[in-house]
C-alpha positions as CSV (number, residue, x, y, z in Angstrom):
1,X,51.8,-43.3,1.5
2,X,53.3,-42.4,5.0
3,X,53.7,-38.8,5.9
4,X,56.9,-37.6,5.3
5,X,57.7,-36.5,8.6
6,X,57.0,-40.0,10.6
7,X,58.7,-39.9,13.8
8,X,56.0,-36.7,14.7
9,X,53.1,-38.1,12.7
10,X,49.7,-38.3,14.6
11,X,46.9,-40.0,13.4
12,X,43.1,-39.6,13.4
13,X,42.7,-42.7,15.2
14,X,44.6,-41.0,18.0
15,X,43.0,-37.6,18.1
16,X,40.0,-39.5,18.0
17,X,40.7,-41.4,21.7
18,X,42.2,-37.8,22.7
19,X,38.7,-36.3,22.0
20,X,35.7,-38.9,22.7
21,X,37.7,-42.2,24.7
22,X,38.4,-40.2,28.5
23,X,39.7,-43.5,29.7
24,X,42.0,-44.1,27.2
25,X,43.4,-40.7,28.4
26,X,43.1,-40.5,31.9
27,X,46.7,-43.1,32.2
28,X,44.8,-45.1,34.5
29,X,41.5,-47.1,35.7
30,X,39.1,-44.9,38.1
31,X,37.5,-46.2,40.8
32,X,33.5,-46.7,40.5
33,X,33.0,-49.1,43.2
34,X,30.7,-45.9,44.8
35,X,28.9,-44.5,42.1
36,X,25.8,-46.9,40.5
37,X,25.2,-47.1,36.6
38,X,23.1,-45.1,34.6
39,X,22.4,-46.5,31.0
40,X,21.3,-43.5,28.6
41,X,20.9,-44.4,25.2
42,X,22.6,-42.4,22.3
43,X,24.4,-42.1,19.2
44,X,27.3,-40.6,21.0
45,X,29.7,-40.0,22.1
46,X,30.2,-42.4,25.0
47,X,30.5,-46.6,25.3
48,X,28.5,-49.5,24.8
49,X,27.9,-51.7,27.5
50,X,30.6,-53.8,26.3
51,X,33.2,-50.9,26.9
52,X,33.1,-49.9,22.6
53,X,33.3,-46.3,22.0
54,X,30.6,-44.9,20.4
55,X,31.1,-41.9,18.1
56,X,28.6,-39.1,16.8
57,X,27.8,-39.3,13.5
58,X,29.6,-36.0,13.3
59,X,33.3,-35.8,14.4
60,X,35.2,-32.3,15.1
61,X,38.9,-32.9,15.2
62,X,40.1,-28.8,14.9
63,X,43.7,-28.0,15.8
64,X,44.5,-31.8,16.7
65,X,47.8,-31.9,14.7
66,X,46.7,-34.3,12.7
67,X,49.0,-35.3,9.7
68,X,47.9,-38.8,8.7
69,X,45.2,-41.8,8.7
70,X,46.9,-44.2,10.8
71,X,45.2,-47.7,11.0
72,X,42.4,-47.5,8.8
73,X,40.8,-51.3,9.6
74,X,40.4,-49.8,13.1
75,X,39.2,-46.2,12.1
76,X,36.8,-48.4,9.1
77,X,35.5,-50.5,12.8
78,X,35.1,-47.4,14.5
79,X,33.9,-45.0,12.0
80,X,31.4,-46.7,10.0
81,X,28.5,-44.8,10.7
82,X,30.4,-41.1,10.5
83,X,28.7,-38.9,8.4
84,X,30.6,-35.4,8.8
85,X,34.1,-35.2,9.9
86,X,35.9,-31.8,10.7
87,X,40.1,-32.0,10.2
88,X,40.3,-27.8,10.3
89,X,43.7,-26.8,11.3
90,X,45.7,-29.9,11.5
91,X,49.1,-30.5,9.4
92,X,47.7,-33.2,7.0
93,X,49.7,-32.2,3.6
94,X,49.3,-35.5,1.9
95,X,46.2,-36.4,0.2
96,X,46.6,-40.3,-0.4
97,X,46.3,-39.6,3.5
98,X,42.6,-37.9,2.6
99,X,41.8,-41.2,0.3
100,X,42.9,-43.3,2.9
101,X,40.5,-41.5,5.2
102,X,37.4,-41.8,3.0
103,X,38.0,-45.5,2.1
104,X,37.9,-46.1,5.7
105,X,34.6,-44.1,6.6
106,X,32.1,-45.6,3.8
107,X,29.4,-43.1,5.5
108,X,31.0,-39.9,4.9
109,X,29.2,-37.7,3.6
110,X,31.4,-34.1,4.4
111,X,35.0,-33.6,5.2
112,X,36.0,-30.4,6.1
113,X,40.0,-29.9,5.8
114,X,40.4,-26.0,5.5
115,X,43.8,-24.3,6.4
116,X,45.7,-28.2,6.2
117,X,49.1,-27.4,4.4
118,X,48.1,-30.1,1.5
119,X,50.4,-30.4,-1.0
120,X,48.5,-30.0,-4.8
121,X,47.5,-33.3,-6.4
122,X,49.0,-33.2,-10.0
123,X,47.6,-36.2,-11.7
124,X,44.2,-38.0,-11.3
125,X,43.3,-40.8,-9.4
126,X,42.3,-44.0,-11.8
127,X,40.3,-46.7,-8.9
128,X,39.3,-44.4,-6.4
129,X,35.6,-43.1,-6.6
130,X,33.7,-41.8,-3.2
131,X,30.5,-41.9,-4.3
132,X,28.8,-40.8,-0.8
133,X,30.6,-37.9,-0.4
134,X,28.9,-34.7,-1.1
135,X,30.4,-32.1,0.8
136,X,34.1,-30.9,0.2
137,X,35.4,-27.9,2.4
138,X,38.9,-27.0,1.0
139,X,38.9,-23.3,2.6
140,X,42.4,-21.6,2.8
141,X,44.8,-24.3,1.2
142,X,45.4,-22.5,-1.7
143,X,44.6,-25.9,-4.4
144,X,45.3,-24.9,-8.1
145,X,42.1,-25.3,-10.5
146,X,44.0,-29.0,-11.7
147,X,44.3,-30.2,-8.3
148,X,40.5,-29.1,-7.9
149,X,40.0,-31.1,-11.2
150,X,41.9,-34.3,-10.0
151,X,39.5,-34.5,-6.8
152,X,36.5,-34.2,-8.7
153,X,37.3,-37.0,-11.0
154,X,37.1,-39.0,-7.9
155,X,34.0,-37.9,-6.1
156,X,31.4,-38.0,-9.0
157,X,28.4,-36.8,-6.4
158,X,30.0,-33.8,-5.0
159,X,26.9,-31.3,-4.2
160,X,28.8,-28.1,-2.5
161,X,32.3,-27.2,-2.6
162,X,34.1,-25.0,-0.4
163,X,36.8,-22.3,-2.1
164,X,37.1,-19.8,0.0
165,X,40.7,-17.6,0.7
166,X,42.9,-19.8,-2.1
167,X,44.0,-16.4,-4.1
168,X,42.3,-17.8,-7.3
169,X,42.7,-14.4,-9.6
170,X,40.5,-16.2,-12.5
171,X,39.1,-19.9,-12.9
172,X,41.0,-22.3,-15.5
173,X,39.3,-25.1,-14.1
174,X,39.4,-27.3,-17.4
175,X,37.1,-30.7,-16.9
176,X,34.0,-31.9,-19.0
177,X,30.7,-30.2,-17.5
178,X,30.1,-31.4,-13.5
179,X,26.4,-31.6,-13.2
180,X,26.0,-32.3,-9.8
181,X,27.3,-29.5,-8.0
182,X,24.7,-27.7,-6.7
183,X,26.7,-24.7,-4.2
184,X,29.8,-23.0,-4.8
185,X,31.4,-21.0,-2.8
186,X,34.4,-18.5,-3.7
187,X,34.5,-16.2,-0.9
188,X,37.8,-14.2,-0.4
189,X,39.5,-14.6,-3.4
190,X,41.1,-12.4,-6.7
191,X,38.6,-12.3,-8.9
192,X,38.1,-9.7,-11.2
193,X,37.0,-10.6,-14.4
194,X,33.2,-11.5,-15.2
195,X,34.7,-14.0,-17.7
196,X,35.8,-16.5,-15.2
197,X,32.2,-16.3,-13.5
198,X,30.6,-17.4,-16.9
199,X,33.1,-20.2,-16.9
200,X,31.7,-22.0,-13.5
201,X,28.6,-22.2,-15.6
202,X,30.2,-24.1,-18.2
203,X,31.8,-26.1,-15.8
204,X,28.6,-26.0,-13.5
205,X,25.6,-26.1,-15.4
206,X,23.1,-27.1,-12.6
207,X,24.9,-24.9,-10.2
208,X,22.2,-23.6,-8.3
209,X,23.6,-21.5,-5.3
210,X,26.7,-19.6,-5.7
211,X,28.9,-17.0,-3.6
212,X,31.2,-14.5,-5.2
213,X,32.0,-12.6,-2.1
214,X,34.6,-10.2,-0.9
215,X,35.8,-10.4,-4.5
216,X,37.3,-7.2,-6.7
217,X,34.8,-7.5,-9.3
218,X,33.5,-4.5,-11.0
219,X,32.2,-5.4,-14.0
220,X,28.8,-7.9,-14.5
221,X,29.5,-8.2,-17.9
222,X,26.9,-8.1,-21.2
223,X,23.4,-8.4,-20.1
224,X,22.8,-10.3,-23.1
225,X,25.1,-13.3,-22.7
226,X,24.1,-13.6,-18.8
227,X,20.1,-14.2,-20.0
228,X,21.7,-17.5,-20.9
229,X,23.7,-18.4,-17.9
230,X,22.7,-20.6,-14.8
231,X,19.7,-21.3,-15.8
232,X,19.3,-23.0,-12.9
233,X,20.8,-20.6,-10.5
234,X,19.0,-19.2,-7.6
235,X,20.8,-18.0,-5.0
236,X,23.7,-15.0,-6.1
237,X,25.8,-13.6,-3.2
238,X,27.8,-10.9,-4.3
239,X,28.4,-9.0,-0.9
240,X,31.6,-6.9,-0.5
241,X,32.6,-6.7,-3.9
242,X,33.5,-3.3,-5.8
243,X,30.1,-3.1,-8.2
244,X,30.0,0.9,-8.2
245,X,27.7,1.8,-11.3
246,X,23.7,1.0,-11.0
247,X,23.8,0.0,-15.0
248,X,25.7,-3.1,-13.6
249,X,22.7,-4.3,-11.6
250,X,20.8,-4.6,-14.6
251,X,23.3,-7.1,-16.3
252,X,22.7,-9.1,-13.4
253,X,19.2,-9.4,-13.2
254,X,19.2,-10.4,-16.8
255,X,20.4,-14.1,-15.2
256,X,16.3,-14.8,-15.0
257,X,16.6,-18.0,-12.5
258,X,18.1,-16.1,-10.0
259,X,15.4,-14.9,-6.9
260,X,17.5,-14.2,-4.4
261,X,20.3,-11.5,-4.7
262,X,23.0,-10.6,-2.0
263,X,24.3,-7.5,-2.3
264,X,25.6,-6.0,1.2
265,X,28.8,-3.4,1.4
266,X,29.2,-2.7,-1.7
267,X,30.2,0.9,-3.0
268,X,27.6,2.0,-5.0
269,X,25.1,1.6,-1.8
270,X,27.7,2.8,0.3
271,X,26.1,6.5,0.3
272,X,22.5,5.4,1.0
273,X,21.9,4.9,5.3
274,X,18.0,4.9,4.7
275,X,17.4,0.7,4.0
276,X,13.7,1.2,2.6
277,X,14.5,3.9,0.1
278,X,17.9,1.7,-0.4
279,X,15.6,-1.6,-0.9
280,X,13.1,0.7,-3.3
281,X,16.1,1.9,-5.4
282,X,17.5,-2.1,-5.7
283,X,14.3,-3.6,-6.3
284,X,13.9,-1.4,-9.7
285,X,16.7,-3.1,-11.1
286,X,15.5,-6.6,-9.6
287,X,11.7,-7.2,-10.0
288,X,11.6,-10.0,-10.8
289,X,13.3,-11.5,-7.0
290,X,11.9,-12.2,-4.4
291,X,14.2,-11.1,-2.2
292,X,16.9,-8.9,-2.0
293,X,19.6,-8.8,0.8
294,X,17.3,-11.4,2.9
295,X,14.5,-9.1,2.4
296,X,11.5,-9.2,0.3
297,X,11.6,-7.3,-3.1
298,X,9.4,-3.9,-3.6
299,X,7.6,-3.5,-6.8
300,X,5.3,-1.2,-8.4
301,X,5.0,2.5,-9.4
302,X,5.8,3.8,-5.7
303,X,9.3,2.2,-6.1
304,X,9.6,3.4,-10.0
305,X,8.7,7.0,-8.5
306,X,11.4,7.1,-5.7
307,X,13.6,6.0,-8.2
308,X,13.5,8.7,-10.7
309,X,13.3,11.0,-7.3
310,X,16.3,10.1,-6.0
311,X,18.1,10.4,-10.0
312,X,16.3,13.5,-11.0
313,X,19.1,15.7,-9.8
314,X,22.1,13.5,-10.8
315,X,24.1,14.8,-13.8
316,X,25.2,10.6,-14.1
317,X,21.9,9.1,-14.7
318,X,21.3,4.9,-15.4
319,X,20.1,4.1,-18.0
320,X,17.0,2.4,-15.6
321,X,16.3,6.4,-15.0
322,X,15.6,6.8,-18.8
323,X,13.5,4.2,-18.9
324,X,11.0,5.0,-16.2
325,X,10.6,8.6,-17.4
326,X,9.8,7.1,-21.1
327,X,7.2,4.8,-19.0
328,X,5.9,7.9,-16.1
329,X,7.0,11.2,-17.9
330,X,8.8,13.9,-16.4
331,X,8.0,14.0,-12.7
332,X,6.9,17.4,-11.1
333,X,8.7,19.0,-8.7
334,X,8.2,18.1,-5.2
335,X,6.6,21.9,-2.9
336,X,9.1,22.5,0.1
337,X,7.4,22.4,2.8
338,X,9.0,23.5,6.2
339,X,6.9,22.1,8.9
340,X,9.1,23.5,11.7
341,X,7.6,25.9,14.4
342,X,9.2,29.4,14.2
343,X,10.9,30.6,17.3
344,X,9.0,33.4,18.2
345,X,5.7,35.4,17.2
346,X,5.5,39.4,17.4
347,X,1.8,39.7,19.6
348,X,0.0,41.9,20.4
349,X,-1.5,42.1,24.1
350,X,-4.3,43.5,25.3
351,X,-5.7,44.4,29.1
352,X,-7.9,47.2,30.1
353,X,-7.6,48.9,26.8
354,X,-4.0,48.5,27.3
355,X,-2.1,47.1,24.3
356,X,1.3,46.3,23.9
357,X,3.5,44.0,21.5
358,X,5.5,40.9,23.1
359,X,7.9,38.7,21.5
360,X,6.7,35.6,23.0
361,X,8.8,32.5,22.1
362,X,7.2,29.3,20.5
363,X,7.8,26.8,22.6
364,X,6.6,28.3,25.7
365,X,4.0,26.5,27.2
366,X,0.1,28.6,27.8
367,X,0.8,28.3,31.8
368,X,4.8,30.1,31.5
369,X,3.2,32.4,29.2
370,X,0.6,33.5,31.7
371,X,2.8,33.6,34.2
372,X,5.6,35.8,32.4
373,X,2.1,38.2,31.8
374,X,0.8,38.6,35.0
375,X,3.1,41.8,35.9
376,X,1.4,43.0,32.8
377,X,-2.1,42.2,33.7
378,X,-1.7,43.2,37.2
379,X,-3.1,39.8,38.3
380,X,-2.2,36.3,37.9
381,X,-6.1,35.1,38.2
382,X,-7.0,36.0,34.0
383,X,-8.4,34.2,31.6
384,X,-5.9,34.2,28.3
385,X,-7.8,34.2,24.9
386,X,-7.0,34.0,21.3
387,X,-8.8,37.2,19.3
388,X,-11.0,35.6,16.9
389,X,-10.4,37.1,13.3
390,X,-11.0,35.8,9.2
391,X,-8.4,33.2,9.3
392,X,-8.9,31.8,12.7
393,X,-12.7,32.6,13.2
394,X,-14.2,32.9,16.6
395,X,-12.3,33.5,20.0
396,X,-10.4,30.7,21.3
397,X,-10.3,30.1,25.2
398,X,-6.8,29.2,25.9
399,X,-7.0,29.4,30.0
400,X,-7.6,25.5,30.4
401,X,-4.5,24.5,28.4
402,X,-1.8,25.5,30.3
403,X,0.6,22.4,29.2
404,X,0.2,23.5,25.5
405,X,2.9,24.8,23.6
406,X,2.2,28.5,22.1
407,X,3.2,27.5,18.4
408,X,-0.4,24.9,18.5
409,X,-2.4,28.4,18.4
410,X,-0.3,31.3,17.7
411,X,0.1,30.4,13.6
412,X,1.8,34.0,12.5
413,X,3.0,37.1,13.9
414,X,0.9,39.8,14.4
415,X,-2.1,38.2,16.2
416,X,-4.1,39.0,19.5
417,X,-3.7,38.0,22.8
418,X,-6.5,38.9,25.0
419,X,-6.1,38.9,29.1
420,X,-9.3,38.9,31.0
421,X,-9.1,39.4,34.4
422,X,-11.4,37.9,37.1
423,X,-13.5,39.8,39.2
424,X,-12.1,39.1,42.6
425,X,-14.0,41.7,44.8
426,X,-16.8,39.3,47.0
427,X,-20.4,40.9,46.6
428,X,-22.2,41.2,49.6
429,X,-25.5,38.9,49.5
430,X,-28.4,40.2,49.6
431,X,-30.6,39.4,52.8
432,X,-34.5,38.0,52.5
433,X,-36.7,39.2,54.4
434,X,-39.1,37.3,56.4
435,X,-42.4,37.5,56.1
């Protein structure tokens, strides 16, 4: 079938010599009499020595205004050994013009035709099968479930498929059970209800890799009737989506295949900045993953106990909460302990039998101190020493740590400070007599 708008059609054929054949392009024949030939062997893209282009095995044709096949015996001659073939963004909205595209590239393997205005496929193709084909990429074209239905019946080997942004608000996707799907991906769409998830295992038994992104689901339904879904599920990616109570996460981890669990920007984690204590507080829900958000799971009592830390003040507790205090008991409370430096200590200091009381601030250094005490002493050549006394025991020399701050000796106020000055006088020395 020809597209419906003919006089501006644009085949593949024709992107194709747009893209990879420069002399098909350039409007005329270039002058190489100066330049010498170099032969360098590859897939592609480029031309034989006999002047026949020669295509990658993977072709990206984005924003070409594409709309139909064109000649397919010379896209088939072409073609033949494409394995992955990129049509984002063109203006194809017929899909006999996708068939017509796959029956002429045997060796296709993906097609990727997100955001092509294709017009739904209401009835089922009998005669066409593409059995190489494994990859479909249908992003942003809004297909209905049947249309999704009516391709599948046609490629029975399909191992990911591509859904993402076509406003499905629930899956009615009504066909016998696909078993050879293996990824599926549903980012940015309207689901809400966990009901439609346990449908794509019915539909998707050997499913094995699925993305549920950026979706409004809340609920993870009954823990009970998820220990029998996707039981061959392994990779869960529910990032961005509105899960806000922990007893959820406990509905999911009763799917048992699943070891890897994606659960970034999500409301009920929105709170928590610290990721360990945030990996801690997942991996109690989870331990039987082995990872969780890319990262490996923590098990063990030290996550159980930073759990039941981080509930014990909650009036809303999980149910997981319960659970560990049946297993640990009640925890004890935890001492406050304020390791911060005071900013000052009342001391005393004496000189000469001189005493008098400074308030001398913490994080003055041994050197600013002596030199604020000098007026006091009278001298600034003094040796600075910590009174010994029962809590601190002997004296401390504090002259040879001038870089020190005061709060690494001075503990509490009321200590002492004693200045020793040096004797500076110069003795006369004594003369020895000869004899």
């Amino acid at each position: 079938m020809a597209s419906p708008n003919v006089q501006h059609s644009k085949s593949i054929l024709t992107a194709i010599h747009e893209k990879y054949d420069y002399d098909a392009t350039s409007g005329k024949e270039e002058d190489h009499s100066d330049f010498c030939e170099i032969f360098v062997p590859a897939k592609g893209p480029g031309k034989t020595a006999g002047q026949v282009l020669q295509l990658p095995d993977s072709i990206g044709l984005e924003s070409y205004n594409i709309t139909c096949a064109g000649d397919t015996n010379a896209l088939s001659t072409l073609c033949s050994a494409v394995k992955e073939l990129n049509l984002t963004h063109n203006s194809i909205s017929d899909w006999h013009q996708v068939f017509r595209i796959l029956e002429a590239l045997p060796s296709l393997e993906l097609i990727n035709v997100t955001r092509n205005p294709l017009l739904q496929l209401t009835t089922s193709l009998p005669g066409k099968i593409f059995p190489v084909l494994t990859k479909l990429v249908l992003n942003f074209t809004n297909m209905t479930w049947q249309t999704i239905g009516n391709i599948l019946s046609a490629i029975p080997n399909l191992e990911e498929l591509y859904l993402s942004g076509n406003s499905y608000e629930e899956v009615t996707l009504d066909i016998p059970a696909y078993d050879s799907l293996r990824l599926l991906q549903l980012t940015e769409n309207n689901i809400r209800d966990w009901k439609d998830v346990q449908r794509l295992d019915k539909v998707f038994p050997k499913l094995r890799n699925l993305t549920l992104a950026h979706n409004n689901i809340t609920s993870c339904g009954n823990g009970d009737e998820n220990a029998s879904m996707f039981a061959h599920l392994s990779v869960l990616n529910m990032n961005n989506t509105a899960i806000s109570e922990w007893d959820e996460l406990d509905k999911l981890s009763a799917i048992k295949s699943v070891s890897d669990i994606r659960l970034f920007s999500i409301p009920l984690t929105s709170g928590i900045a610290d990721r360990e204590k945030l990996m801690r507080l997942l991996s109690v829900h989870f331990s039987q993953l082995r990872l969780i958000n890319g990262s490996p799971a923590v098990s063990g009592d030290t996550a159980e106990r930073v759990y039941m830390r981080h509930f014990e003040e909650c009036s809303d507790k999980p149910a997981k909460y319960h659970e560990l205090v049946a297993k640990h008991g009640t925890l004890q409370q935890l001492a406050e302990v304020d390791m911060t430096p005071p900013f000052s200590f009342s001391t005393t200091i004496e000189c000469d039998g001189r005493q008098e009381v400074w308030d001398i601030p913490a994080k003055q250094t041994i050197g600013q101190l002596k030199k604020c005490l000098s007026k006091f002493v009278g001298s600034s050549n003094f040796k600075l020493v910590l009174a010994g006394n029962a809590e601190h025991g002997p004296t401390e020399f504090l002259s040879t740590c001038s870089n020190r701050f005061v709060y690494s000796f001075l503990k509490s106020d009321g200590e002492t400070l004693l200045c020793h000055k040096f004797d500076t006088v110069k003795r006369p020395i004594p003369l020895r007599r000869k004899h």
